[in-house]
C-alpha positions as CSV (number, residue, x, y, z in Angstrom):
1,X,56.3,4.9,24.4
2,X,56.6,7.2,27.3
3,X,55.4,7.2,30.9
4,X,56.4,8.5,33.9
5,X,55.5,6.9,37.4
6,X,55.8,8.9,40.6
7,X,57.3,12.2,39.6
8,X,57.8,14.4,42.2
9,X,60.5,17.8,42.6
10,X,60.7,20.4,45.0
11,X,62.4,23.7,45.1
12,X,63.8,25.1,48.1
13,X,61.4,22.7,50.4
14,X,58.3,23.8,48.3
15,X,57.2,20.8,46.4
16,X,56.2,21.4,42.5
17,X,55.7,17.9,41.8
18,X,54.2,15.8,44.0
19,X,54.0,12.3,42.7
20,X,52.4,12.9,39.1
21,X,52.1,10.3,36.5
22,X,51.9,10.3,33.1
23,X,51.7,8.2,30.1
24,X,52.4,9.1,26.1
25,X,51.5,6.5,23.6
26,X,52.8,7.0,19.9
27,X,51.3,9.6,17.6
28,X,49.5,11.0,21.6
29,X,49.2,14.6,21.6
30,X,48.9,15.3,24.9
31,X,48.0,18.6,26.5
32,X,49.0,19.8,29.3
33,X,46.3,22.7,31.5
34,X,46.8,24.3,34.7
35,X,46.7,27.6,36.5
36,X,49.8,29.2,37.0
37,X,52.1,27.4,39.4
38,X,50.8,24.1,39.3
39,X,53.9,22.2,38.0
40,X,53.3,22.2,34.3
41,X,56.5,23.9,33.1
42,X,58.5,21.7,35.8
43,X,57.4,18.2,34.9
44,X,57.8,19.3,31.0
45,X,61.3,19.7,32.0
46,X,61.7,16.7,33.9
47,X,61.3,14.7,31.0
48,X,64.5,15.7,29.3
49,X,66.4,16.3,32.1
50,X,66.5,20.1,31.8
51,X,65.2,19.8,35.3
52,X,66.3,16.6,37.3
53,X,63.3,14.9,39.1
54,X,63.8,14.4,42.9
55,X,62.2,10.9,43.0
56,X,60.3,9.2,39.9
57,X,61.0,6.7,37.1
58,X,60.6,6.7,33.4
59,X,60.1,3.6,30.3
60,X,60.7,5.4,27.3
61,X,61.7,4.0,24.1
62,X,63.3,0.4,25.5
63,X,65.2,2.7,28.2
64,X,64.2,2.2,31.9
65,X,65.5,5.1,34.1
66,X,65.4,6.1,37.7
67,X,65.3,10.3,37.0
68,X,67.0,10.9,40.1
69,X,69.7,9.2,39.8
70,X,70.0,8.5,35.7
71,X,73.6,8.9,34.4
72,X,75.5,11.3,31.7
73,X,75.0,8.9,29.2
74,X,71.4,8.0,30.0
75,X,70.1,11.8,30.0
76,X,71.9,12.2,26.5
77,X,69.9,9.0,25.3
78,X,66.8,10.2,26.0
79,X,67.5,14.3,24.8
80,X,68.3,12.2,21.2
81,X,65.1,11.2,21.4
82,X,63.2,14.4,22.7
83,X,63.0,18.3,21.5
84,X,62.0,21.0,23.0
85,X,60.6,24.0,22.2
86,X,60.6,26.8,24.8
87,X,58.6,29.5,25.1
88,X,61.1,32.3,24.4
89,X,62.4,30.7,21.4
90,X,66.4,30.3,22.7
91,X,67.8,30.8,19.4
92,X,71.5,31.7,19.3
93,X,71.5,35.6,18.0
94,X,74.6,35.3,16.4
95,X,73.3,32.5,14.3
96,X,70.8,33.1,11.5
97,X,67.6,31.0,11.0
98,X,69.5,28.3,9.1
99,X,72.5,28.1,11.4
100,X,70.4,27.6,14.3
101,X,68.4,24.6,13.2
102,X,71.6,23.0,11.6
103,X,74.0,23.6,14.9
104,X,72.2,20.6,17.0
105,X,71.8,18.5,13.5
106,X,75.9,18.9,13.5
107,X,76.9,19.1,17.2
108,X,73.7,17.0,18.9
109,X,72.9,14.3,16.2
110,X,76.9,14.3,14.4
111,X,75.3,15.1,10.9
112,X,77.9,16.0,8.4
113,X,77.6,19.9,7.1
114,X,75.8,18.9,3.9
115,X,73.4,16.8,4.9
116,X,72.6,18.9,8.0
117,X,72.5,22.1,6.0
118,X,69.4,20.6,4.0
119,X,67.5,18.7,6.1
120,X,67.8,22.2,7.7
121,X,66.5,24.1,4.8
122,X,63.6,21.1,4.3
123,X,62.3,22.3,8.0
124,X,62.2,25.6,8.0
125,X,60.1,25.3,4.5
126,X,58.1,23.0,6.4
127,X,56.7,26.0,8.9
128,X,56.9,28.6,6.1
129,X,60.5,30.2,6.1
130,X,62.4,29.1,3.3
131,X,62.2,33.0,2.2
132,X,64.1,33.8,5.6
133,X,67.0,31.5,5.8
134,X,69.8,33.7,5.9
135,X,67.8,36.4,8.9
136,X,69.6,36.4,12.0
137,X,67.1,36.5,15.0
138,X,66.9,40.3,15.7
139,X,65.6,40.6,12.0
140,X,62.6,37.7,12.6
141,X,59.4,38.7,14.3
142,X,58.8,37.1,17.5
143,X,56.1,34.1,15.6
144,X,59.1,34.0,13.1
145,X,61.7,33.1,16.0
146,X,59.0,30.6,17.2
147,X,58.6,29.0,13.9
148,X,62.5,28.8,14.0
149,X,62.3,26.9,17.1
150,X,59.7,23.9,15.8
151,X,61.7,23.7,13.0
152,X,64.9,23.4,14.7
153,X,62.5,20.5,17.1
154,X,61.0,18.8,13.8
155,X,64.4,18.5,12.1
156,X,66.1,16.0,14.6
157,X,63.3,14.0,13.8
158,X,62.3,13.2,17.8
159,X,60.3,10.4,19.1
160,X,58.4,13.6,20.7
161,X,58.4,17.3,21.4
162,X,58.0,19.1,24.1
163,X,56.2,22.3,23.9
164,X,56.5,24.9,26.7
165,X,53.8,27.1,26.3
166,X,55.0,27.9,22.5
167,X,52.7,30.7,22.0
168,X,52.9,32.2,25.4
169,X,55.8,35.1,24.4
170,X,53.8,36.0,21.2
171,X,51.8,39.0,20.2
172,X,48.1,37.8,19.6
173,X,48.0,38.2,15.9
174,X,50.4,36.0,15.7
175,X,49.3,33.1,17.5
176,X,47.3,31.5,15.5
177,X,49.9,30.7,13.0
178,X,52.0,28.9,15.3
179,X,48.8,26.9,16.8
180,X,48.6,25.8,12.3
181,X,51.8,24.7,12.4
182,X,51.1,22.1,15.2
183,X,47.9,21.0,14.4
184,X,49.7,20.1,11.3
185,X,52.0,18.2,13.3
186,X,49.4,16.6,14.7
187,X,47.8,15.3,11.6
188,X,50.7,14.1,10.3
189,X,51.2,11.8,13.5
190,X,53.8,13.6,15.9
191,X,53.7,12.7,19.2
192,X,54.1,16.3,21.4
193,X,53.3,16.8,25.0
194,X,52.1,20.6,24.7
195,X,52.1,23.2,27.9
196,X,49.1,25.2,26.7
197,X,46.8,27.7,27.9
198,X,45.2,27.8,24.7
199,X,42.1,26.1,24.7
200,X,40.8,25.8,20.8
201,X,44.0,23.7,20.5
202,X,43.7,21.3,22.8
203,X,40.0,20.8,22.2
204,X,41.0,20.4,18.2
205,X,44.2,18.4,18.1
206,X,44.9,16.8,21.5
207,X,44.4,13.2,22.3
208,X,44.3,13.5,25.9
209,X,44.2,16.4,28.1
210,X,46.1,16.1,31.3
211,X,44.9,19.0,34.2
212,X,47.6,19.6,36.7
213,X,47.2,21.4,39.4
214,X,48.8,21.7,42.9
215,X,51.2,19.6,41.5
216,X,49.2,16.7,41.0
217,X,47.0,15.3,38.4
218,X,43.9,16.1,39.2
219,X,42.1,14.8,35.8
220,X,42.6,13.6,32.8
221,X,40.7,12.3,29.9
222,X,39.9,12.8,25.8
223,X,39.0,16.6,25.1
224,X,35.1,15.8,24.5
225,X,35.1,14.6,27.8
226,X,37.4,16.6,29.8
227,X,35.8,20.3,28.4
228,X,32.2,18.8,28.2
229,X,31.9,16.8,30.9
230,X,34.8,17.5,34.0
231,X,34.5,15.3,36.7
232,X,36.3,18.0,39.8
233,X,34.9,20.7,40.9
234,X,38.3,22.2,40.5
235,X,38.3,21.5,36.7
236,X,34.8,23.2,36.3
237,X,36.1,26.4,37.8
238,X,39.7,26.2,35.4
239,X,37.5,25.6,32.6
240,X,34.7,28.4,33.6
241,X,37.6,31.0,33.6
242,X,39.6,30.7,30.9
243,X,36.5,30.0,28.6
244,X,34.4,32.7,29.7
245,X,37.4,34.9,28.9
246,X,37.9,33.6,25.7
């Protein structure tokens, strides 16, 4: 469905990417682990174009795209077919919960009003708002404005989403309700690619983890594997870390 050959970016003569590959099949939920700096964020945003890719190609859906050099009209195919959820929400404050999730229905996907306004309303009941569709964002809590977010992703009804470490911004308490909603997802057959430092969720719901660091991938494999038997050295110490702080 997806897969990326080659993908490299740099900033300012620093290189983020540095040839990584990476492959999505249909109904994949792939996470994505790394220390800080390692590229995760970057290629994430590569994949929609909200970064452009130095050098790299991309098969997704039937389209077959040089990334450095893919046109207007290519980028706007393959954001039809993507969603993204960022890590500090981007919802328009002037725009309640409703309004945000049906503006990219009518100006991105050229829904009429109607029909926008209740596949709208259908998503955010989906994550547990239908009690809070007329709350502007100041007037949401922070896992609120999240949920807000995945429904505003799940309503375009994507070929895949693209999480940027969704729980990243969020108090504690309030993580875990966001981490239900996509493991729901995930049942139900979604294909995400997930920026995560949580751990219990990509040991629970992912397919395949993917561990960049340095801006490479330096190993990959199904969670049973990758947690309970890394190959790098590297890995191990990641791992070791994060779990022995968890």
């Amino acid at each position: 469905m997806l897969k990326l050959t080659n993908v490299r970016k740099s900033f300012h003569r620093h290189e983020v990417l540095k040839g990584v590959d990476l492959t999505v099949a249909k109904g994949d939920v792939v996470t994505i682990l790394g220390p800080s700096g390692s590229g995760k964020t970057t290629l994430l945003k590569t994949v929609n174009f909200l970064e452009r890719a130095d050098e790299g190609t991309m098969e997704f859906d039937g389209l077959s795209l040089n990334m450095a050099r893919a046109s207007a009209r290519d980028i706007a195919l393959v954001r039809k077919k993507t969603a993204f959820v960022f890590q500090n929400y981007n919802l328009f404050n002037n725009k309640t919960a409703l309004e945000n999730v049906t503006e990219g229905l009518v100006a991105g996907r050229g829904m009429e009003i109607g029909a926008a306004v209740e596949t709208a309303r259908r998503a955010l009941e989906r994550v547990g708002l239908s009690d809070r569709l007329d709350a502007y964002p100041s007037r949401l809590s922070g896992g609120q404005q999240q949920r807000v977010g995945i429904a505003r992703a799940v309503a375009v009804d994507p070929e895949v989403i693209l999480f940027d470490e969704p729980t990243s911004a969020l108090d504690p308490e309030l993580v875990g309700d966001i981490l239900a909603i996509m493991k729901d997802l995930a049942r139900e057959g979604t294909t995400m690619v997930v920026v995560t430092h949580e751990m219990s969720f990509a040991r629970e719901a992912a397919s395949r983890v993917v561990f960049l660091d340095g801006g490479i991938v330096l190993e990959e494999g199904p969670p049973e594997e990758f947690f309970g038997n890394p190959r790098e050295e590297r890995t191990r110490q990641f791992l070791k870390r994060f779990l022995g702080s968890s």
